[in-house]
MMTF fields as JSON, N, C-alpha, C and O atoms, coordinates in Angstrom:
{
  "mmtfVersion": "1.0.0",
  "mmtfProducer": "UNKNOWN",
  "numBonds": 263,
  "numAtoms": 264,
  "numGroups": 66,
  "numChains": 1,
  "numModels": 1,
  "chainsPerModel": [1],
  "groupsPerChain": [66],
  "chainIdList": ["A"],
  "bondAtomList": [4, 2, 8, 6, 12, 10, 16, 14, 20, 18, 24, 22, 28, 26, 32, 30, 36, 34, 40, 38, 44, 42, 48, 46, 52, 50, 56, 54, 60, 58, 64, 62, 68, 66, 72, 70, 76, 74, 80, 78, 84, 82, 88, 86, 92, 90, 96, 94, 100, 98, 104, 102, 108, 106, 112, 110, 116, 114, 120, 118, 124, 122, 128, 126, 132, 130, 136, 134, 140, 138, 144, 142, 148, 146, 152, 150, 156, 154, 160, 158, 164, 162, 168, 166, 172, 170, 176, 174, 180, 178, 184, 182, 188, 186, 192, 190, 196, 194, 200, 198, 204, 202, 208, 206, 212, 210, 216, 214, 220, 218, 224, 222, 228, 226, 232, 230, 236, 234, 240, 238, 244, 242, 248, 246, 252, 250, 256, 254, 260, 258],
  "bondOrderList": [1, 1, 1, 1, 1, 1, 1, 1, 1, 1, 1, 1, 1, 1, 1, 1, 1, 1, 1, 1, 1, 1, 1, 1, 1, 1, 1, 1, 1, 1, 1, 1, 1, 1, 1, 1, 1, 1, 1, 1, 1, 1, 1, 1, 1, 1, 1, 1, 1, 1, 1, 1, 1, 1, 1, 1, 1, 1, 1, 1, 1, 1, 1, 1, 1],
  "groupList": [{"groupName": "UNK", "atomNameList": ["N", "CA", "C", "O"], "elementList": ["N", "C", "C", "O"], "formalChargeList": [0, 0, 0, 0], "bondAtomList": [1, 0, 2, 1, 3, 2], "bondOrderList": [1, 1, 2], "singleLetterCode": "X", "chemCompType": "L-PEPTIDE LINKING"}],
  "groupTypeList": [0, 0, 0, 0, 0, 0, 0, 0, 0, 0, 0, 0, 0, 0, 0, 0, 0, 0, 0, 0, 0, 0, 0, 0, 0, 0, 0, 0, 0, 0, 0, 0, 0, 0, 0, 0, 0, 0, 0, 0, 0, 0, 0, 0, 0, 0, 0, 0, 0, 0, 0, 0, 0, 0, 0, 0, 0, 0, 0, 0, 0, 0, 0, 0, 0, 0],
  "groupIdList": [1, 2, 3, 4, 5, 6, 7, 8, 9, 10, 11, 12, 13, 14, 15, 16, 17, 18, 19, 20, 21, 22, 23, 24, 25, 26, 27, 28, 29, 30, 31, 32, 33, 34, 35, 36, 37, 38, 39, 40, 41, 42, 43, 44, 45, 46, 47, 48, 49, 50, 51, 52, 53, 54, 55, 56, 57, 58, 59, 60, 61, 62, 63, 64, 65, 66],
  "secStructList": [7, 2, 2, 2, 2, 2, 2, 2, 6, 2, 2, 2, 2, 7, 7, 7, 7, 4, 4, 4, 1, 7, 1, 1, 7, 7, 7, 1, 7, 1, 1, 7, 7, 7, 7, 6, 6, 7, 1, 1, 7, 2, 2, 2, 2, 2, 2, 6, 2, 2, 2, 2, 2, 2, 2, 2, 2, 2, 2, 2, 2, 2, 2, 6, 6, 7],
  "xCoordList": [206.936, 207.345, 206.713, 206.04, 206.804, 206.153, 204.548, 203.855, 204.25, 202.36, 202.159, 201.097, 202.935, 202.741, 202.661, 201.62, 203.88, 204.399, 203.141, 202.703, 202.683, 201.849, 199.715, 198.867, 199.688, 198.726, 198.775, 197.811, 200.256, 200.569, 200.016, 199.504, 200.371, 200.013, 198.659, 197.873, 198.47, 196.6, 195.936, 194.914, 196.247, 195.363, 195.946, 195.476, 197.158, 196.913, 196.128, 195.877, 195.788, 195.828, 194.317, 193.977, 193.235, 192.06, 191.609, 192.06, 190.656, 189.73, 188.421, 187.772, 188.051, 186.602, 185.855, 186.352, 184.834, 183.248, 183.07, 183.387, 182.581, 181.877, 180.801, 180.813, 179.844, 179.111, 179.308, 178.462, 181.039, 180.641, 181.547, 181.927, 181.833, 182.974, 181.845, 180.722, 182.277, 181.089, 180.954, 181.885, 179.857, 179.319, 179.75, 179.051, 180.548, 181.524, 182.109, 181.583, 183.285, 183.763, 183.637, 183.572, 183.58, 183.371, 183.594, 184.73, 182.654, 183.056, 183.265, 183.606, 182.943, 182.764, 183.936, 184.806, 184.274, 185.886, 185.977, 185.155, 187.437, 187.931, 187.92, 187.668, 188.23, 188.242, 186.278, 185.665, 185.621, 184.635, 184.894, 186.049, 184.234, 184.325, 184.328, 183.364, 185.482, 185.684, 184.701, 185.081, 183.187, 182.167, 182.447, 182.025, 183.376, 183.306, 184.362, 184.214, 185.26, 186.151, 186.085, 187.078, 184.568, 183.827, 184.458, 184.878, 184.354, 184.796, 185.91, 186.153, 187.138, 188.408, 189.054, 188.646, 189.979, 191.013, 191.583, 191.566, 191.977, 192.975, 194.061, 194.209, 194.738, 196.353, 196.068, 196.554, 195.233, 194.921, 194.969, 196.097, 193.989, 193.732, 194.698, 194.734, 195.637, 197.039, 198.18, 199.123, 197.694, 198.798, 198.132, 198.906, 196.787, 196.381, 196.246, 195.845, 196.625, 196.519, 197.517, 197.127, 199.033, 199.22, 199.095, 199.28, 198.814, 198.099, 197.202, 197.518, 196.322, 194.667, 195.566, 195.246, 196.143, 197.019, 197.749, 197.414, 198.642, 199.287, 198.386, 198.935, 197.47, 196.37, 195.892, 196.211, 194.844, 194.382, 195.785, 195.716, 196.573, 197.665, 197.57, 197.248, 198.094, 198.035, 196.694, 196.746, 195.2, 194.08, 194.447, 194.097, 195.003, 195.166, 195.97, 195.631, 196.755, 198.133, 197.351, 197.548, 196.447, 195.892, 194.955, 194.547, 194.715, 193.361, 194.255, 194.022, 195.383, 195.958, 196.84, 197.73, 196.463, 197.222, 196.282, 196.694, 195.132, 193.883, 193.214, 192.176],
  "yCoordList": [113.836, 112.812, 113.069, 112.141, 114.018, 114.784, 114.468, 114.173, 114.679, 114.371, 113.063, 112.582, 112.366, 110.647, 110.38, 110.106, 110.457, 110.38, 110.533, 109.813, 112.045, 112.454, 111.86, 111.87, 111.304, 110.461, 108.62, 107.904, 108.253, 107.245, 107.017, 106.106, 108.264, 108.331, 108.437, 107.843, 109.074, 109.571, 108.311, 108.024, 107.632, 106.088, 105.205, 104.122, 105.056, 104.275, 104.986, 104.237, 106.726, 107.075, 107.066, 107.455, 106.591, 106.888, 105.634, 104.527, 105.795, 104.558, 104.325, 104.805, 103.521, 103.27, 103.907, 103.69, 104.616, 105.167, 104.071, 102.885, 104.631, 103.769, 103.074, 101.847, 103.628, 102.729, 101.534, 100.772, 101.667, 100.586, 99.451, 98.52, 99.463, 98.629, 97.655, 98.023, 96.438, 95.842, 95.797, 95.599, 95.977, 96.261, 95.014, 94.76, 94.334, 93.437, 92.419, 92.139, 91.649, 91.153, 89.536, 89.039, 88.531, 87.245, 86.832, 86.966, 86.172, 85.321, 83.935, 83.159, 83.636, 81.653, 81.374, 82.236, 79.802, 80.011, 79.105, 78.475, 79.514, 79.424, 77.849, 77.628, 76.903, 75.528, 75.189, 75.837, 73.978, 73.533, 72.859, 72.922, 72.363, 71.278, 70.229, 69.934, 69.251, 68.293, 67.193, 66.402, 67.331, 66.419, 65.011, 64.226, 64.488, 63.029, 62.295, 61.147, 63.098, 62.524, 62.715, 62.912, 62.696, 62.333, 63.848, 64.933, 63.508, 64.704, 65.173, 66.354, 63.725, 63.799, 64.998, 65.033, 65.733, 66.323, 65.495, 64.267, 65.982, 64.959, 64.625, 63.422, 65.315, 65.134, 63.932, 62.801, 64.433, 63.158, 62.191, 61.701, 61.561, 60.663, 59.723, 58.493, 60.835, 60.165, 59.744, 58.953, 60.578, 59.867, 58.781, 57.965, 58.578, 57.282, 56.385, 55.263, 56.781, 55.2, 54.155, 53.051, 54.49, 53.343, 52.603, 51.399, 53.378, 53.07, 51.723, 50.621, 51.818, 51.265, 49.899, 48.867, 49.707, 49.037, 48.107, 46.94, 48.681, 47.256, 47.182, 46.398, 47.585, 46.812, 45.836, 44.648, 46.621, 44.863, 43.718, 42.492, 44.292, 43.243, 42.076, 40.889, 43.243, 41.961, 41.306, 40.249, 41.847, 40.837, 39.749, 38.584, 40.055, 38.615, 37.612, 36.52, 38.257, 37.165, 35.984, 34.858, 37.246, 36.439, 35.388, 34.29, 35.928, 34.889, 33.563, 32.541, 33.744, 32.514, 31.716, 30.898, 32.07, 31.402, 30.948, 30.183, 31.294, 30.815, 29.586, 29.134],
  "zCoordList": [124.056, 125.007, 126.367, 126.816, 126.991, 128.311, 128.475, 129.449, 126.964, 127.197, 126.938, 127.332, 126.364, 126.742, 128.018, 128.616, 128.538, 130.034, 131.064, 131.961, 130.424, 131.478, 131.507, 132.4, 129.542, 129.897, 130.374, 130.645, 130.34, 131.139, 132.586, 133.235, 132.741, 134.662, 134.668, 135.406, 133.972, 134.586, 134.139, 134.763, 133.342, 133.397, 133.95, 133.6, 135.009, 135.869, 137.471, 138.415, 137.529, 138.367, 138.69, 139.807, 137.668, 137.411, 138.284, 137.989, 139.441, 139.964, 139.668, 138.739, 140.556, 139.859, 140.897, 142.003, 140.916, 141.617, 142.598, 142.51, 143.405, 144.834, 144.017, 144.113, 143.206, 142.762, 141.626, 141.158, 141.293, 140.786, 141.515, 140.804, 142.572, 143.752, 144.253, 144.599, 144.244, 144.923, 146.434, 147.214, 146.709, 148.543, 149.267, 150.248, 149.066, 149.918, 149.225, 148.148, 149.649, 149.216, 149.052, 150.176, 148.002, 148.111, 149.039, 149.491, 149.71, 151.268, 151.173, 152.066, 149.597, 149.355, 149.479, 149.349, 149.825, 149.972, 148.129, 147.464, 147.917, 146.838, 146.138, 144.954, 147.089, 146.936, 147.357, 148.205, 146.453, 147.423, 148.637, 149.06, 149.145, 150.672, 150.15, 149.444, 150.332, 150.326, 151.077, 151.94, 150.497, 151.211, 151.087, 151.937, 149.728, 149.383, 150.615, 151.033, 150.988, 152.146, 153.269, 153.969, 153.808, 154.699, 156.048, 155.649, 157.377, 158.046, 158.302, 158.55, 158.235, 158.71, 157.317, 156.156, 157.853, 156.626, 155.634, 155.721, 154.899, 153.725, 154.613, 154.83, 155.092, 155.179, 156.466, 156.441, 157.494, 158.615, 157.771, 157.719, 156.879, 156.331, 155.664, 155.645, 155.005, 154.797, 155.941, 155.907, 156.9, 157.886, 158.634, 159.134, 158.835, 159.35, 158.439, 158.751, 156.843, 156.311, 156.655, 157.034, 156.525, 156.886, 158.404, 158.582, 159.246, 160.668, 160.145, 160.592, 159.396, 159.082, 158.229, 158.821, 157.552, 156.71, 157.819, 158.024, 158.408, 159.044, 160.357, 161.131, 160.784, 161.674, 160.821, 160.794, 159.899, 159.106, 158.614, 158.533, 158.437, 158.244, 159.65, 159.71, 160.853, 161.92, 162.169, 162.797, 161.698, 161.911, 160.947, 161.134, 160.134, 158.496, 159.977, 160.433, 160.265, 160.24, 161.978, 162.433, 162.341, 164.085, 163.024, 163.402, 161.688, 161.389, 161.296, 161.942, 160.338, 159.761, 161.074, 160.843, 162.307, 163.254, 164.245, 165.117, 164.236, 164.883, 164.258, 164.741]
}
């Protein structure tokens, strides 16, 4: 039981060599860039839609009264 125990530990205690660690760490970020939704953020975009929505609403309503 003791020499189980004790090769338990030594393989979690074992690391890896400098040479095989990589010489820095990923710098890409995890998500791509959202190029298709132009410069604004997502979340802006959702809070100015309905902004953009009832403006063109009131151009409809100046058209149908002009």
């Amino acid at each position: 039981m003791f020499r189980f125990l004790i090769g338990v530990v030594h393989a979690f205690a074992e690391t890896r060599s400098q040479a095989q660690k990589p010489a820095h760490k990923d710098l890409e970020p995890k998500w791509p860039k959202p190029c298709h939704l132009g410069s604004r953020p997502l979340m802006l975009r959702f809070l100015t839609a309905p902004v953009h929505a009832l403006l063109a609403s009131y151009r409809v309503l100046r058209e149908d009264t002009s």
